[in-house]
C-alpha positions in Angstrom: -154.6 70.9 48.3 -151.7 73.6 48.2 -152.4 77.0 49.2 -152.5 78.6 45.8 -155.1 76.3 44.4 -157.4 77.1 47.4 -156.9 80.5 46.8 -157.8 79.9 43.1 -160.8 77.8 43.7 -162.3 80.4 46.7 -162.2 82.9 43.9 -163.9 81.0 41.9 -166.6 80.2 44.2 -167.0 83.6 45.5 -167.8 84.7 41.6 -170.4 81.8 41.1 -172.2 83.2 44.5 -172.0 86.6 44.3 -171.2 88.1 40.2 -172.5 85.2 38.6 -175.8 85.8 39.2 -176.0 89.0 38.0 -174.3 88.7 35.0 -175.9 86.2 33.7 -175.2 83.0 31.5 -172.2 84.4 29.4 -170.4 81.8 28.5 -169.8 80.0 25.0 -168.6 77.0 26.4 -169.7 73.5 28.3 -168.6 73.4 31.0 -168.6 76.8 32.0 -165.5 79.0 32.3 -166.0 78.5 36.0 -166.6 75.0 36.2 -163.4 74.4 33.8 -161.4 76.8 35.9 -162.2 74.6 38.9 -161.5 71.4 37.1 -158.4 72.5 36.3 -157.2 73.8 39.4 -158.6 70.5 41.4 -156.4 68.5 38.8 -153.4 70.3 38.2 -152.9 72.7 40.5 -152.4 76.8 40.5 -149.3 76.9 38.2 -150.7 74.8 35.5 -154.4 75.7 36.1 -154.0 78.9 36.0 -152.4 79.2 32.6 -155.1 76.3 31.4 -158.1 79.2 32.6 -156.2 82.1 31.5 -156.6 80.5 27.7 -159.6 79.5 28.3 -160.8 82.8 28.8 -159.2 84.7 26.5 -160.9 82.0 23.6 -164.2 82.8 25.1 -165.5 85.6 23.3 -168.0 87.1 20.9 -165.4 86.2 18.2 -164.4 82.9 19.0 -165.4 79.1 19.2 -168.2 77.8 21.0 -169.3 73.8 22.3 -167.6 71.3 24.3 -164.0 72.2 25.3 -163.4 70.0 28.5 -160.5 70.8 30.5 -157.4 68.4 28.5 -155.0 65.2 29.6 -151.7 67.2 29.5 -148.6 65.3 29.2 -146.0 64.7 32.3 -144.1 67.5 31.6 -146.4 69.8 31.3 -145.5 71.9 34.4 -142.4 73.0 33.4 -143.9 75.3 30.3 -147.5 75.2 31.0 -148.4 77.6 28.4 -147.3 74.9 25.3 -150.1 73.0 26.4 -152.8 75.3 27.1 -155.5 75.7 24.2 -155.0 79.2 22.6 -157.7 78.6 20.0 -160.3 76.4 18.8 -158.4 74.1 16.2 -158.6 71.5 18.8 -162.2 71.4 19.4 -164.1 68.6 17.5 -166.3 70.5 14.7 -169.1 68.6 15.4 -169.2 69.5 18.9 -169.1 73.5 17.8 -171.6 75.4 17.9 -170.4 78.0 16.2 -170.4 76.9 12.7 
């Protein structure tokens, strides 16, 4: 594992320990914004995973989607412009598997 994506995951780990349990079940999603954020870096790396959690995020909110949004089978290229592959909003997610609707 590189550097970055150790980094990446440590952070992640320290906020399941130690803010997670305070705050709370918040999120809209299965997995869990952690647990994709982990899955992620683990498959692609920091570069790619971090852009992969950074949409992520941003789509889960009060406003937005909620149900099964697994972490996605990018294409080769896909480190070179990360961001075109990333999930921005929920018009990928299966309806049936929504809960929001």
């Amino acid at each position: 594992m590189r550097p970055a994506a150790a980094v990446f995951r440590g952070l992640i780990f320290t906020y399941r320990i130690f803010l997670s349990p305070f705050l709370g079940r918040q999120c809209r999603y299965l997995p869990t914004c952690s647990e994709y954020g982990d899955e992620a870096i683990r498959r692609y790396g920091g570069w790619v995973g971090s852009w992969l959690i950074l949409a992520r995020v941003l789509r889960c909110n009060p406003w937005g989607a909620s149900g099964f949004d697994p972490v996605p089978d990018l294409p080769p290229d896909a480190a070179r412009r990360p961001w075109r592959y990333a999930r921005w909003g929920a018009s990928h997610m299966d309806p049936a598997s929504r809960l929001d609707r």
